[in-house]
C-alpha positions in Angstrom: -45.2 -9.5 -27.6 -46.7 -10.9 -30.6 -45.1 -11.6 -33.9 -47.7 -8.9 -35.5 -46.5 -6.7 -32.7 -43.0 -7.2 -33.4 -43.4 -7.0 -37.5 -45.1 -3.7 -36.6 -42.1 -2.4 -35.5 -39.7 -3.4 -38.1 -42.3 -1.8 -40.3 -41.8 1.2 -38.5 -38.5 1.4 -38.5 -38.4 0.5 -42.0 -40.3 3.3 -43.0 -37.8 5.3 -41.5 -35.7 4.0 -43.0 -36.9 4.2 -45.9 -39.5 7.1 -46.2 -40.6 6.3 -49.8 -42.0 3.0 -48.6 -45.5 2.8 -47.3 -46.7 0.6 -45.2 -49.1 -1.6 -47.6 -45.7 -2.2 -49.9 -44.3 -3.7 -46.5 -45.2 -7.7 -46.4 -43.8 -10.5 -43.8 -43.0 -12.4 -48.0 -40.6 -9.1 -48.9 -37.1 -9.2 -48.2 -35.6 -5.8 -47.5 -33.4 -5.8 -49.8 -36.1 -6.6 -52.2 -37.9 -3.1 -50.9 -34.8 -1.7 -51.9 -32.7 -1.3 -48.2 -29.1 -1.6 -49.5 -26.8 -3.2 -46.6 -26.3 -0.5 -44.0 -29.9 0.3 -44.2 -31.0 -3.2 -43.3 -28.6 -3.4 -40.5 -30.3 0.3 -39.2 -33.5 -1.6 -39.2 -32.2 -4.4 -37.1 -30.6 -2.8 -34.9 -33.5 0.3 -34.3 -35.8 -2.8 -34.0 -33.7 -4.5 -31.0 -33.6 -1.4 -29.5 -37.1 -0.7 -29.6 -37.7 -4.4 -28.4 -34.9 -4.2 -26.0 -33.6 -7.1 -27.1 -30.0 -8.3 -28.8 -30.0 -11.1 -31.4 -26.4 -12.8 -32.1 -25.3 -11.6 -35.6 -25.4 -15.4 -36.6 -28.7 -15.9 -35.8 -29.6 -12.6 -38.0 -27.7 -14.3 -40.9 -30.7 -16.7 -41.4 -33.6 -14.4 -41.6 -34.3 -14.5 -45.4 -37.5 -12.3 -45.2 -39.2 -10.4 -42.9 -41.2 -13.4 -41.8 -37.8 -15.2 -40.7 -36.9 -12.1 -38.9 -39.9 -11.6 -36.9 -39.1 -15.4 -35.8 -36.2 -14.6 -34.9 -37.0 -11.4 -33.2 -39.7 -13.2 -31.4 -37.2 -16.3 -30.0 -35.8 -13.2 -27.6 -38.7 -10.9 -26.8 
């Protein structure tokens, strides 16, 4: 899966997140919390996204992924 594959899907999920978002607000330079996901909404994302990727990412490697650039990295180290 590609990394515009994967950033599709945390888009997604994002978005559902997040329903007042739309898609062009959504850039791999954003952080969520700087579209406005508080803490439990950000770890809804993550976790919605592994599912839908059927993948699991340790918690620690989570803890680096600044933006959503970093997180599609590290999404994409286990896909």
């Amino acid at each position: 899966m590609s990394p515009d594959e994967i950033f599709a899907v945390v888009r997604r999920n994002l978005i559902d997140v997040l329903p007042e978002l739309t898609e062009s607000q959504i850039t791999l330079d954003h952080s969520m919390r700087e579209l406005g996901a508080n803490s439990i909404d950000r770890m809804d994302v993550v976790i919605a996204t592994q599912d839908d990727l059927g993948v699991r990412v340790p918690a620690e490697q989570l803890t680096r992924a600044n933006d959503l650039r970093s997180l599609v990295a590290v999404l994409s180290e286990h896909v």
